[in-house]
C-alpha atoms as a printed R data frame, in Angstrom:
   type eleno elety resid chain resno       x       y      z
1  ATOM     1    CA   UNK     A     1  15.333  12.644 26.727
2  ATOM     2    CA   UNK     A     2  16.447  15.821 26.854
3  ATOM     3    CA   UNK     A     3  15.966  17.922 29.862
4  ATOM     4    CA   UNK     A     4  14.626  21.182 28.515
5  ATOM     5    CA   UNK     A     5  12.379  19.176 26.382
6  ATOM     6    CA   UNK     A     6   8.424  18.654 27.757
7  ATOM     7    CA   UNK     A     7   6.928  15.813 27.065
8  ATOM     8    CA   UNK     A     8   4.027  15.902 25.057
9  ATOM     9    CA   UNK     A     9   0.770  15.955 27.296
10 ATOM    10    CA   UNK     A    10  -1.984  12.639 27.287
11 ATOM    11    CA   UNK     A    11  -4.420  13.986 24.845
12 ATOM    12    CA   UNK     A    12  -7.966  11.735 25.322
13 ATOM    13    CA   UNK     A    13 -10.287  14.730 23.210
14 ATOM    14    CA   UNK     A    14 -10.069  16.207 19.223
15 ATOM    15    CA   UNK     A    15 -10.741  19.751 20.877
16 ATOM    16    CA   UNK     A    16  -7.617  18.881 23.580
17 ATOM    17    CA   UNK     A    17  -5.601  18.265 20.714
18 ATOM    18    CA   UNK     A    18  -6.511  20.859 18.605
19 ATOM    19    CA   UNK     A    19  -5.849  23.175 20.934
20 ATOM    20    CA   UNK     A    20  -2.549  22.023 22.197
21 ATOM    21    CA   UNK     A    21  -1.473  21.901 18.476
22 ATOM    22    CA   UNK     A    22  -2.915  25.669 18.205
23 ATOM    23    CA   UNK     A    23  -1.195  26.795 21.304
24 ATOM    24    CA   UNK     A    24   1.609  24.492 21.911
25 ATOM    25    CA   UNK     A    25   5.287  25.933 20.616
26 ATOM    26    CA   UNK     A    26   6.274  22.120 19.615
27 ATOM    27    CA   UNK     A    27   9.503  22.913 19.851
28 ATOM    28    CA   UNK     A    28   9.925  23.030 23.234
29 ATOM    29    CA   UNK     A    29   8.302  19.467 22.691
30 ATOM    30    CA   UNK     A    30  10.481  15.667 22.814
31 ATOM    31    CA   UNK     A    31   8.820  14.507 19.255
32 ATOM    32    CA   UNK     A    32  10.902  11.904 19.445
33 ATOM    33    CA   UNK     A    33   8.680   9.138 20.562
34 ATOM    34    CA   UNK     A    34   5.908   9.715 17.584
35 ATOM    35    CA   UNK     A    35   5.984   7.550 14.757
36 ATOM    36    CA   UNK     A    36   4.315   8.253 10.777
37 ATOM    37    CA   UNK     A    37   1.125   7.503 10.651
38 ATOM    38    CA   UNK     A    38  -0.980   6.696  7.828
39 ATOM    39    CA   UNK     A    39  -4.295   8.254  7.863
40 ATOM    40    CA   UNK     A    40  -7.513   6.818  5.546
41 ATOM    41    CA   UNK     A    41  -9.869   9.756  4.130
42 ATOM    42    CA   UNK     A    42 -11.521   7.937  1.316
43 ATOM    43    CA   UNK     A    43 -14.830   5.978  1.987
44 ATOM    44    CA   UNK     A    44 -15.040   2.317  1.635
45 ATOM    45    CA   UNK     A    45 -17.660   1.634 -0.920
46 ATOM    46    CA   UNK     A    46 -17.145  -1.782 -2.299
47 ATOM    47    CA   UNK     A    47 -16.663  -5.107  0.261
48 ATOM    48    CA   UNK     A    48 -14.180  -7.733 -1.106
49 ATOM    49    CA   UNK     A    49 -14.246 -11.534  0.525
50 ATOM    50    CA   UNK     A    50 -12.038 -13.708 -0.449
51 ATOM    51    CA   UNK     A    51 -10.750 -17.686  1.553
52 ATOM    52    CA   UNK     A    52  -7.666 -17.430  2.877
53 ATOM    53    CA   UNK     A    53  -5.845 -20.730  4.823
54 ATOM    54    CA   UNK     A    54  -6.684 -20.570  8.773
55 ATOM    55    CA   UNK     A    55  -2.994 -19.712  9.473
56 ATOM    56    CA   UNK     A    56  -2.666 -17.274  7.216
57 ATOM    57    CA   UNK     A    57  -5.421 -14.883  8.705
58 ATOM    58    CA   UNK     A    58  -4.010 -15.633 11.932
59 ATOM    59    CA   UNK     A    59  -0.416 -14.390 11.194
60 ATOM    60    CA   UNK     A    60  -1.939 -11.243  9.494
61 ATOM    61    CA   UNK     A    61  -4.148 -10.705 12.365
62 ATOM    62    CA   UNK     A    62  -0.930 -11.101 14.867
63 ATOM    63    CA   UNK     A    63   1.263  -8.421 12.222
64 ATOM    64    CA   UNK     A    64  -1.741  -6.148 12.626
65 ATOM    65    CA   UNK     A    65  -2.344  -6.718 16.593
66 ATOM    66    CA   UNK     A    66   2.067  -5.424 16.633
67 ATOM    67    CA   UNK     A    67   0.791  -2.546 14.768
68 ATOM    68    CA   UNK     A    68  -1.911  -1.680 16.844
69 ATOM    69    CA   UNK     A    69  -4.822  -1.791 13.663
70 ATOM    70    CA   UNK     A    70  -7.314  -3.723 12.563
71 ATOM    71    CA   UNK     A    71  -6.527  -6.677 10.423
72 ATOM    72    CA   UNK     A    72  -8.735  -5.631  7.817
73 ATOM    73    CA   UNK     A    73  -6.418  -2.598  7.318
74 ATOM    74    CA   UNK     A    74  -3.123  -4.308  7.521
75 ATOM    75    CA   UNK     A    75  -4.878  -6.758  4.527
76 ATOM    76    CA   UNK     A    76  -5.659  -3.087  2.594
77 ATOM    77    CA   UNK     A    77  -2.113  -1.766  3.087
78 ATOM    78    CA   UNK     A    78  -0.558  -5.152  1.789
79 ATOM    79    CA   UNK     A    79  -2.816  -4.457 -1.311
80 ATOM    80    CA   UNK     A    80  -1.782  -0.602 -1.925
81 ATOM    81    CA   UNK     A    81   1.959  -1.533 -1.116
82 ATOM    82    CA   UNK     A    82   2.111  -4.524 -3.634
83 ATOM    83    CA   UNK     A    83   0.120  -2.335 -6.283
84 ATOM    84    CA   UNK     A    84   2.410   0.685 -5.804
85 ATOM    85    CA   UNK     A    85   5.843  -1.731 -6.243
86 ATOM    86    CA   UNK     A    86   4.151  -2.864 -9.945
């Protein structure tokens, strides 16, 4: 890291962070650690189930434990990804 960067300060509130983004000049910031993220606005309205083998559900719940999210998500990204390749 570089030495006249800061490192960007544990943020554990929405007003902290709002606040720090408001104030903060970010470039004075190391960014470098972040990563995208993907954030989900729309409401769930309609539950799918569906039988999937034992060891399948258990290697998509170990992909989505590496990614830090809910399996149920990773399952709903898989979806939108293969729908958007089509």
């Amino acid at each position: 890291m570089n030495d006249s960067k800061k490192s960007i300060p544990r943020l554990t509130r929405d007003e902290d962070a709002e606040r720090f983004v408001e104030q903060a000049d970010l470039s004075r910031h190391d960014l470098s650690g972040f990563k995208p993220m993907h954030f989900e606005f729309e409401k769930k309205t309609k539950q799918v189930n569906l039988r999937m083998p034992e060891g399948l559900v258990e290697a998509v719940k170990a992909r989505a434990a590496e990614r830090k999210i809910p399996y149920q998500r990773f399952i709903r990204e898989a979806v939108e990804q293969a729908l958007r390749r089509s």
